[in-house]
C-alpha positions in Angstrom: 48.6 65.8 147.7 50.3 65.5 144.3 47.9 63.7 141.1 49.4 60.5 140.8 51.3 59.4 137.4 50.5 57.4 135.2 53.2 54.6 134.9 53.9 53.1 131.6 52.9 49.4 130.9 55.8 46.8 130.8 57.0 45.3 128.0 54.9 47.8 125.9 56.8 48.5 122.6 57.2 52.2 121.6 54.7 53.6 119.2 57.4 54.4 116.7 58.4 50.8 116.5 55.0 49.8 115.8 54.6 52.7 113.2 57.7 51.4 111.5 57.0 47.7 111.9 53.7 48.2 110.1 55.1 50.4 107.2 57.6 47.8 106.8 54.9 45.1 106.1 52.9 47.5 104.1 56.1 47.6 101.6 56.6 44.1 101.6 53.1 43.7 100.9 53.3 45.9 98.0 56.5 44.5 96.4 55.0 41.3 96.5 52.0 42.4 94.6 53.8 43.9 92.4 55.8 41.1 91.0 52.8 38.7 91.2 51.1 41.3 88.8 54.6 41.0 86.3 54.5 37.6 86.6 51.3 36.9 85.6 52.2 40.0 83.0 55.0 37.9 82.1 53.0 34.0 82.0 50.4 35.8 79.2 52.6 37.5 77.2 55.1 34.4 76.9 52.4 32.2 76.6 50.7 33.8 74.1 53.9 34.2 71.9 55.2 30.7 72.0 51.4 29.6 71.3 51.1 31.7 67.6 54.4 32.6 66.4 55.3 29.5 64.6 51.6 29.3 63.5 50.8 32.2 60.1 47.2 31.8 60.9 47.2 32.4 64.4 49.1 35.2 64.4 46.5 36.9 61.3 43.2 36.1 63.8 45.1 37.2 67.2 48.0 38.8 66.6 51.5 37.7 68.4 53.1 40.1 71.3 56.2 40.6 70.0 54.1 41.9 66.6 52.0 44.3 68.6 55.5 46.3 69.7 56.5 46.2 66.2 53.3 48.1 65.2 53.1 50.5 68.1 57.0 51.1 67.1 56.0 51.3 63.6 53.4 54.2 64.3 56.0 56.1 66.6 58.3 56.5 64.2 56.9 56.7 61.0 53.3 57.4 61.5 50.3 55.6 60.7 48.1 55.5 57.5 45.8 58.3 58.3 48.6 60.6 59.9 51.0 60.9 63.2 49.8 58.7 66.2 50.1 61.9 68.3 46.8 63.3 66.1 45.2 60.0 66.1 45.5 60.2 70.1 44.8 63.6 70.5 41.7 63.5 68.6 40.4 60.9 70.7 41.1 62.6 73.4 39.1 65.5 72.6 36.3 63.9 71.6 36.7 62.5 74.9 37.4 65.0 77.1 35.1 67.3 75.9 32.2 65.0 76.3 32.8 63.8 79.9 33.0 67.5 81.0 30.1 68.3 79.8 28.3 64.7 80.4 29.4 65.5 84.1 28.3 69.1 84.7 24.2 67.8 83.5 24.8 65.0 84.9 25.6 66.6 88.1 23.0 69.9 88.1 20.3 67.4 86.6 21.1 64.5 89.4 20.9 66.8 92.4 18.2 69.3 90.7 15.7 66.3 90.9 17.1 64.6 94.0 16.0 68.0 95.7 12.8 69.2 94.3 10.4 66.2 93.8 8.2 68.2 91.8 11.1 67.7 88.7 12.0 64.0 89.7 7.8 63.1 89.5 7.6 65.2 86.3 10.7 63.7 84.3 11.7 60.8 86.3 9.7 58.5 83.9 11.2 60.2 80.6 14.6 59.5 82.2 14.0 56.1 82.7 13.2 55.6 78.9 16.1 57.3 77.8 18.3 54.8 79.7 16.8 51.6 79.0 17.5 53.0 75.5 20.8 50.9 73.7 22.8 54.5 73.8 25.4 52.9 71.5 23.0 53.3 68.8 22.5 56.9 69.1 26.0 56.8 67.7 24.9 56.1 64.0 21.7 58.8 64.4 24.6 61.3 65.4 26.6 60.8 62.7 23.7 61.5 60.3 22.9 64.0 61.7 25.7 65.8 62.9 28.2 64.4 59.9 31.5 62.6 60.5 33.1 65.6 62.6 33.8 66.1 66.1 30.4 67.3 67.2 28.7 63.4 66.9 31.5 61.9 68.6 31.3 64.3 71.6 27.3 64.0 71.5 27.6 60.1 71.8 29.8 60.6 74.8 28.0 63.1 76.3 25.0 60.5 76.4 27.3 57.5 77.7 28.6 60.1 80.5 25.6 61.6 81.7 23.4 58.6 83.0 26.1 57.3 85.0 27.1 60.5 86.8 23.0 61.4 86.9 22.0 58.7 88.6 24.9 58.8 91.5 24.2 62.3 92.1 20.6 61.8 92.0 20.8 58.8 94.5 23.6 60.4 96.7 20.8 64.0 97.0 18.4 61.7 98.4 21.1 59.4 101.3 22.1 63.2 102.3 21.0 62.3 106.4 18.3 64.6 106.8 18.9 65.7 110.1 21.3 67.6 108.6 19.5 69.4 106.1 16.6 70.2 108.9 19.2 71.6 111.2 20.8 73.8 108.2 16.9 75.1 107.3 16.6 75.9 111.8 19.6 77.9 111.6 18.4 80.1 108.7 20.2 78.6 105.6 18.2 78.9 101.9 17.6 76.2 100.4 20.3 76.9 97.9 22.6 77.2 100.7 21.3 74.1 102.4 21.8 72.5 98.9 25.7 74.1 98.4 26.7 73.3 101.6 25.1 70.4 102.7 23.6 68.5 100.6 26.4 68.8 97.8 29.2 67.9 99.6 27.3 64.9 101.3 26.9 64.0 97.7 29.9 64.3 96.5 31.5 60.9 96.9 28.5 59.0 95.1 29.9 61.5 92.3 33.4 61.2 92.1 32.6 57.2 92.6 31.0 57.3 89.4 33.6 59.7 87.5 35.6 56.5 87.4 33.5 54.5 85.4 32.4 57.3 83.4 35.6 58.0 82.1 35.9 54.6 80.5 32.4 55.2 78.9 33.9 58.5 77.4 37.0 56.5 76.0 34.4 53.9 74.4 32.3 56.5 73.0 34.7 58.6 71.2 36.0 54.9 69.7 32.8 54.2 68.6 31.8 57.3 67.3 35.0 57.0 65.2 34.3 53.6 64.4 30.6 54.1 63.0 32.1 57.3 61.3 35.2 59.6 61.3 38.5 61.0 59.7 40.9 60.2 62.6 41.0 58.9 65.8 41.9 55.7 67.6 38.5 54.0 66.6 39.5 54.8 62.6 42.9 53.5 63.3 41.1 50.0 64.6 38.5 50.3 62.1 41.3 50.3 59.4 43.4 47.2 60.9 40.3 45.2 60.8 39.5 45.7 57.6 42.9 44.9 56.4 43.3 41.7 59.0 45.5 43.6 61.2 45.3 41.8 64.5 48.6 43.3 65.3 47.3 46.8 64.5 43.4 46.1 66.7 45.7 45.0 69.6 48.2 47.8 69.2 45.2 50.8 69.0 43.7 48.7 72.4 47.3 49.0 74.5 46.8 52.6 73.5 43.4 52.9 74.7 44.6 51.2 78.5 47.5 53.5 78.6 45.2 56.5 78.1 42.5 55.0 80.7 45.1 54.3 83.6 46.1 57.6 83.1 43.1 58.8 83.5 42.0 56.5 86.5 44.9 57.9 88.2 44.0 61.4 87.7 40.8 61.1 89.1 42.0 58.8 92.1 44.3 62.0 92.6 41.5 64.2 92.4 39.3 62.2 95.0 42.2 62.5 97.7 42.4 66.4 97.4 38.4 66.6 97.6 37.4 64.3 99.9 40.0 65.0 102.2 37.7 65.7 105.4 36.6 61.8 105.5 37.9 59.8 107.9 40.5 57.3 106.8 38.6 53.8 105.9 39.4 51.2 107.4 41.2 48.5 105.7 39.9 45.7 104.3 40.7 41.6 105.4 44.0 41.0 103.8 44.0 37.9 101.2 
């Protein structure tokens, strides 16, 4: 006797219909927060301009929109005071990038080398814990005296700002690793540097590249300050400079700068997290507003 088939349900619609049906809404949904975001873009922008142009004051203490284009325009083209805009950025950059990589590499050895041997976490767990509740922003003014008004103070500073933030995800994300897994690694023969490389770091992993995206922004605000408290060039000496000539225009200008340079960056790392964490199971979507 033949199996018997399996008939398809009535008035079921093909799964390529639904496919389509559902990328369809998906790109409506998108197009439609995408012009909410340029018209609220639009409402701030065009309220603030119609608010403080007509008013000298206003636009000294804030600064006017269509000045702000004017400035960055200004720089492009003819430079600013203390030398190209392309300098000023890469500078900044430097500081900045340089300090996060390094900021992340301790952050992540130190994180998981105390979430695994408890010995290290009871020893300087405590000294840790000072360090953090310190006001790191201040350390910014001891590096400069120290370390003079070069590179080196700027990329100290941000190596402090970095390092807590990624420390403490790794260090929390060693000790969620389920440990089932890690006693099944240890039954099946694995060192406990393999068990660490292979389970517990990967398990870790996306408490790490969470905090790489706040960290970033940390890196950007301590190369700013660093410049601010003391430097030659950079964004933060360009800002430093506006304010003390009343500049609004030239504050708000070195800021758009700045959120170019952090979206960039945010998108980067978003990147980054897709081709790493590819083996996790697509999350499921959140309630739509």
């Amino acid at each position: 006797m033949s199996a018997p088939t399996e008939l398809p349900v009535s008035g079921a619609p093909p799964v390529a219909d639904v496919e389509g049906a559902h990328r369809a809404r998906r790109r409506r949904r998108q197009a439609l927060v995408h012009l909410t975001q340029a018209a609220v873009l639009v409402v701030v922008l065009g309220g603030w301009q119609l608010l403080v142009q007509g008013d000298q004051r206003g636009i000294i203490l804030y600064g006017v929109p269509s000045g702000i284009v004017d400035r960055l325009k200004t720089w492009i083209t003819e430079g600013t005071a203390i030398g190209s805009l392309g300098d000023q950025i890469l500078t900044t950059l430097q500081e900045a990038l340089i300090g996060f990589a390094i900021g992340t590499a301790l952050g992540i050895v130190c994180g998981i080398a105390l979430g695994r041997i408890r010995f290290l976490a009871d020893v300087f767990g405590p000294f840790i814990k000072v360090l953090n509740a310190i006001p790191r922003i201040v350390l910014g003014s001891v590096f400069v005296l120290a370390f003079g008004l070069g590179l080196e103070s700027k990329i100290l500073l941000v190596i402090v700002l970095v390092f807590f933030g990624v420390f403490f995800n790794a260090f929390q994300g060693t000790r969620e690793v389920d440990r089932n897994f890690v006693a099944n690694a240890s039954i099946l023969g694995a060192s406990r540097w393999q068990v660490t490389r292979q389970v517990v770091l990967p398990s870790a992993f996306t408490w790490i590249i969470a905090s790489l995206h706040v960290s970033f922004g940390f890196a950007l605000i301590g190369a700013i300050v660093g410049e601010f408290l003391g430097g030659y060039a950079g964004l933060g000496v360009l800002i430093k400079n506006a304010q003390g000539t009343f500049d609004a225009n030239g504050v708000w200008a070195a800021m758009v700068i700045m959120g170019i340079v952090a979206l960039l960056a945010e998108w980067l790392i978003t990147r980054l997290e897709h081709r790493l964490l590819r083996w996790r199971p697509a999350q499921l979507a959140g309630p739509e507003l």
